[in-house]
Structure formats: C-alpha cells, structure tokens
N, C-alpha and C positions, 0 to 999 in steps of 0.2 A: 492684864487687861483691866482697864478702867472699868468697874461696875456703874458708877455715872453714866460716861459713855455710852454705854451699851444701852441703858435703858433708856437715857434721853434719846437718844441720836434715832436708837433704830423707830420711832414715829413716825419719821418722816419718808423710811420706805426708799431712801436714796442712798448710792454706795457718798458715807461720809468719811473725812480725813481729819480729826481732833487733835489741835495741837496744843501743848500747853508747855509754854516756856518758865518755868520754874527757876529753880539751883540748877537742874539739869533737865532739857527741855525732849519731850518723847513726843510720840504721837500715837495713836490707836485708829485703825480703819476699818470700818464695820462695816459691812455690803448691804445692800438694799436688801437682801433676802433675810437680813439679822442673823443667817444662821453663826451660832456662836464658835463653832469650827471654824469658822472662818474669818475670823475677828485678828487683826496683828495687831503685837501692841510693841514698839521697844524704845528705849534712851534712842537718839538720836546724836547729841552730843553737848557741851554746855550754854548753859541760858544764862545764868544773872548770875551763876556762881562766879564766877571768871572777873566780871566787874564789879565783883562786891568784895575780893579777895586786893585786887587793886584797889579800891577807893580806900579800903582800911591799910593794905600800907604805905601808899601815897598822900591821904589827905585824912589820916588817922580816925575814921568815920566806920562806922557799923557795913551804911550800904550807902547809894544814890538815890538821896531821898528826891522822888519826884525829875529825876532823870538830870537833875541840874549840871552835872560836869559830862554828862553823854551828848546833851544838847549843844557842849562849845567844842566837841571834837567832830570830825569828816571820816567816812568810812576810808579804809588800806586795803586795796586791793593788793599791795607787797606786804602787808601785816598779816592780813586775812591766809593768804596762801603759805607764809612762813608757819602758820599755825597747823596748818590742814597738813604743810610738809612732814611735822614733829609733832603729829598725833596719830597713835597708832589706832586708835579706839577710832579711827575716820573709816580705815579697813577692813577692820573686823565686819564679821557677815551676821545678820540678824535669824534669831532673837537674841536681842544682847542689852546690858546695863552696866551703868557706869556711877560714880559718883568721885567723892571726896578724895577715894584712893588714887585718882589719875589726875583729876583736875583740882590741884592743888597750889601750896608756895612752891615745890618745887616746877612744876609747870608753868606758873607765874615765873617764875628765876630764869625761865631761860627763855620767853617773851622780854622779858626785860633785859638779857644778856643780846637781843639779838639786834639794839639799839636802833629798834623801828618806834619805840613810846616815846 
C-alpha cells in the first residue's frame, strides 16, 4: 500500500482508484471509509518499462524522451492481445508484484519474434 495514497486520498472521504504508471504500473484503492483494512494495493502489469527496454535496443536511447517515437506509432489491437496471450502475470490473482524478473529482454525477444513491431 502506498502510504501517500492513503493519506492524501482518504480527505476526500470518496471510494478512490490511484494509479500510477511507473516501470511497472499498480494501482491502490482506498474506500471512502479509509479504513486501512481495506485498502488494495497490487502491480497491475507493465508501464514504461516495456518501452524503455525497446527504445534502448532499437534506437540505442536510455528511454522516450518526451514521448517522441510513441507519438509516431498507432495502438495493435493484434499486438496488444499477442501480449496479454504470453503473459502469465495477466492471470495471476491479486495481491501480486512483478517487476524486472518477467518483463524483460527476454519478453521483449519474443514481441519482437512475433513480427507484429
């Protein structure tokens, strides 16, 4: 659980949904009543990690600075779902976390091998 979260959010006394798309994007949901029992917090699945792993081996760059090569691409709904198909961390049941270990080069390698980029 986000200790931020919790104490910003719960002011406002409404059930709130925080998301925060990082390297790996989660979310935390506080209920209007703030009781901390009842607070969910989990990974969700990857944020910038995934195109930051791409832009360094495709365009030899750290990250996408300022969104510059996201901006000349169109969303895949046959990308999108090849990914959702050969991710198991989509199925996994919450509370659950992910990071580095799953969404990696080898993850990138077979986005790449599945000649949808």
């Amino acid at each position: 659980i986000s200790y931020f979260d919790k104490i910003f959010f719960n002011q406002f006394k409404k059930n709130i949904l925080s998301v925060n798309i990082g390297g790996i994007s989660n979310f935390t949901f506080i209920p209007k009543d703030g009781d901390i029992n009842k607070v969910t917090a989990f990974d969700c699945g990857p944020g910038n990690m995934l195109i930051d792993g791409a832009i360094q081996q495709l365009f030899n760059k750290s990250f996408d600075k300022d969104g510059i090569n996201a901006l000349k691409g169109n969303f895949s709904e046959k990308l999108f779902n090849f990914i959702k198909s050969h991710d198991s961390f989509v199925e996994s049941k919450p509370p659950k976390s992910t990071g580095r270990e799953h969404y990696n080069k080898i993850f990138l390698y077979i986005i790449y091998q599945s000649n949808m980029i």
